[in-house]
N, C-alpha and C positions, 0 to 999 in steps of 0.2 A: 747435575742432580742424579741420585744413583737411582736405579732402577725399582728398587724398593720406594723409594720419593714419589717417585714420577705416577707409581702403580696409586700409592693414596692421593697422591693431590687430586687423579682422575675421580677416584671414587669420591672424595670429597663434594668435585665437582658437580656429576652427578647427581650425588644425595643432596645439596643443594637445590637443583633443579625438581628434582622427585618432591623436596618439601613446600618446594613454593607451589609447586602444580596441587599438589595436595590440601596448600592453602587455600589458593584460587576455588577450588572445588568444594571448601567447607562454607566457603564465604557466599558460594550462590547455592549450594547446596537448602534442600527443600526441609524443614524441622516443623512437626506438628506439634502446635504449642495448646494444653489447655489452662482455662483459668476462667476462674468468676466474675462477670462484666457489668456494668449500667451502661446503657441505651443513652445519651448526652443527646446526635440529632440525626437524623437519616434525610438523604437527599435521593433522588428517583436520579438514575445515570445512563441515558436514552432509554430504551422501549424494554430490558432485560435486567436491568440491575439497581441496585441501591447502592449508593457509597452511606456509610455508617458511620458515625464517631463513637467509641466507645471507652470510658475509664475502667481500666482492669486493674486485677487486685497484682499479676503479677508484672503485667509489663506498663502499667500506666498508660497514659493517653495513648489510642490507639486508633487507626483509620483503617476499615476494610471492606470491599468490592462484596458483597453481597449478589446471588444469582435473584431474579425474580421467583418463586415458583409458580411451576407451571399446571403444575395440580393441586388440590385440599388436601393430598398426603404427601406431597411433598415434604422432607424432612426442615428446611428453612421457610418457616412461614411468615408472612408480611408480618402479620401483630405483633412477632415479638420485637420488634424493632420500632415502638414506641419510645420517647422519651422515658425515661427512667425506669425503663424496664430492667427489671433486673435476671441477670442468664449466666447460663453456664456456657462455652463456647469450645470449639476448637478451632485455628487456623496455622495455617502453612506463615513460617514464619521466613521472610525473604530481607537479609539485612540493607542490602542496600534499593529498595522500595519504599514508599512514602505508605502505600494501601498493601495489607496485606489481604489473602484471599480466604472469605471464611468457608469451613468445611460445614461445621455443627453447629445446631444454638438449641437450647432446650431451657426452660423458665426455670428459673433457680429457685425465686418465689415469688407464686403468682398473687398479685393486689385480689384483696376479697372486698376495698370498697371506694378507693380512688377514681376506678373510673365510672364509677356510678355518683359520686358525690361534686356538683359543682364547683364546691369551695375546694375541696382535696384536689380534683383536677386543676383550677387555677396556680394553687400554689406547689404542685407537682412540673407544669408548663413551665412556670417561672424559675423553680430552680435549676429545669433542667435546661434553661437557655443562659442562665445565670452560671452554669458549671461551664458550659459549653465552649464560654469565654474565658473563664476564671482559671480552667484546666488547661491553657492552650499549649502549654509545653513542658505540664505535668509529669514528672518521672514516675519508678512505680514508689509507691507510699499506702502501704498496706492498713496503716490507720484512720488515714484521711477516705482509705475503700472502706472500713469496717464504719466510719462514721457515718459516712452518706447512705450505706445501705441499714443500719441500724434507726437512721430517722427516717428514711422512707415508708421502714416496717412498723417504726414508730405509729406513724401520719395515718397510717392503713389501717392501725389495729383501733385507735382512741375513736370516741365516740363523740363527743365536746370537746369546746375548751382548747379547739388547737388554730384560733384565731392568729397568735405571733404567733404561728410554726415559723413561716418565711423568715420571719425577723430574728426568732431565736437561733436559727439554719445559718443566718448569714455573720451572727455577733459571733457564736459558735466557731465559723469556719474559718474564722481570719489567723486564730492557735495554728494552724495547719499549713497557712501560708506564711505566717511570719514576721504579722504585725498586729498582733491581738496586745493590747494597752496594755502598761501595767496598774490595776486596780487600784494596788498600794498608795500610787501618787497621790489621789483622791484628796483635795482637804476641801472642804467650805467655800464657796465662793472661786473656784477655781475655774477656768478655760481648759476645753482640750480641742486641743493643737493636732488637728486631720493627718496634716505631714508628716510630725513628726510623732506621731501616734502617740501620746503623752497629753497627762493632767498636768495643768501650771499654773501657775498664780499670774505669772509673766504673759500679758499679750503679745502674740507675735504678728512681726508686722505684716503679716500676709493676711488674705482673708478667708482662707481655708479653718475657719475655727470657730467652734460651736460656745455660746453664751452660758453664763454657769448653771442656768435653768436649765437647758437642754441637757449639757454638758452633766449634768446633778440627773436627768435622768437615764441617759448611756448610762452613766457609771451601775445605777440603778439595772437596766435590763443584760446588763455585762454580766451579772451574777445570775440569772436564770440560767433554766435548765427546760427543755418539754414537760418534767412534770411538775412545776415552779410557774411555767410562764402566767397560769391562768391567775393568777393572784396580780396581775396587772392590769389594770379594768383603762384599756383606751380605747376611744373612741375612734371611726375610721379618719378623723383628721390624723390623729394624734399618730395611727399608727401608716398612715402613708405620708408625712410627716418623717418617720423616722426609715420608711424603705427610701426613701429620695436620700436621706442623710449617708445613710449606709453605703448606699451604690454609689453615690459620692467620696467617698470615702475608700471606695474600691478599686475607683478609678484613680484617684493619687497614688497608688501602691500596687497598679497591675498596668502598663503599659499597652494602652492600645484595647482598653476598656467600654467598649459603648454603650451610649442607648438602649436599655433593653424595650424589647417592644412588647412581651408581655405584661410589662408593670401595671399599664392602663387598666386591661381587665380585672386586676389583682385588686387594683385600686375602687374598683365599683363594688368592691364584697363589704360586706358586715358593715352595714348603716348604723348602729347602735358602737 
């Protein structure tokens, strides 16, 4: 090899090593990330900290180590780390860590009447134990952020008449995940088919499938909207009844789906 050879392949060699060292370095290397959050569940993590879940608008499902604070001006305060609280946040973004560690949070917009109202609190608990699962390995999806945080604001602002919220929340969400029916199939007398998310004349032989009654009124709250819902006058059977159908229906089509356990209380609202 000539002498000129020998002089590149060394440098080569080198800048090689320079870039991979450089990689290693970007790879743990600290990036403060900000972006607009809902509050999903916080857990207490010994005597100093919170682990948080949170749905972000830029990086999707997200977990971060939360400090306690130690004073009322402390800048991360305990409240905002309520269930679907919605924030504006920063954290130090670490790639290969499961919990990233958050710096800032400040209320993005703060509820004027959720947590003072019962029913709005019920069905605020519920979705956000409902997302909690639903979102477990959510990518970011900046529509599915603008939806949740639009019906939150929704739920916050109306005065009546937001009895289905839950139920319109969950027919609503399923466009985002991937298995929202097609309307169209719809004839008279038809079955739909849980699994295979579909209206059909054809019973299938499994038992995951709702009677054409029922089935006539899915199709029926499929086309609601929050300011459409109230023109559907159910009673509390009728409409826990259809939360049971739903979450049912959730669990076919999201693996490793459970029980929710705020449904119960959900279910003691609105006696009429």
């Amino acid at each position: 090899m000539c002498k000129f050879g020998y002089v590149e392949s060394t440098f080569a060699r080198k800048n090689q090593k320079l870039l991979a060292f450089y990689s290693l370095i970007r790879t743990f290397a600290l990036m403060l990330v900000k972006t607009e959050a809902i509050v999903l569940h916080s857990l207490k993590y010994g005597e100093t900290r919170l682990i948080v879940d949170l749905f972000t608008r830029e990086a999707g499902r997200l977990s971060c180590v939360v400090p306690l604070p130690k004073t009322q001006k402390a800048r991360l305060k305990k409240q905002y780390f309520q269930p679907m609280t919605l924030l504006e946040i920063a954290y130090e973004e670490r790639q290969r860590t499961q919990l990233q560690k958050l710096k800032d949070a400040r209320l993005l917009l703060p509820y004027a009447s959720i947590p003072f109202s019962p029913e709005k609190l019920a069905q605020s608990l519920f979705v956000a134990e409902f997302l909690y699962h639903a979102l477990r390995s959510e990518q970011q999806n900046e529509l599915l952020f603008s939806y949740i945080c639009d019906s939150m604001q929704w739920l916050d602002t109306v005065e009546t008449g937001f009895a289905n919220f839950h139920l319109t929340f969950l027919m609503r969400m399923s466009r985002f995940l991937g298995f929202y029916p097609n309307l169209d199939d719809y004839v008279d007398g038809c079955v739909f088919d849980m699994r295979a998310a579909t209206f059909s004349l054809q019973v299938p032989t499994h038992r995951d499938f709702l009677q054409p009654d029922e089935a006539r009124l899915i199709h029926l709250m499929m086309r609601m909207d929050f300011t459409t819902m109230h023109l559907y006058r159910l009673n509390r059977d009728n409409r826990n009844r259809i939360s049971e159908v739903l979450l049912h229906y959730y669990r076919l089509h999201i693996p490793q789906f459970p029980e929710l356990k705020s449904l119960s209380v959900l279910q003691e609202l609105w006696a009429d």
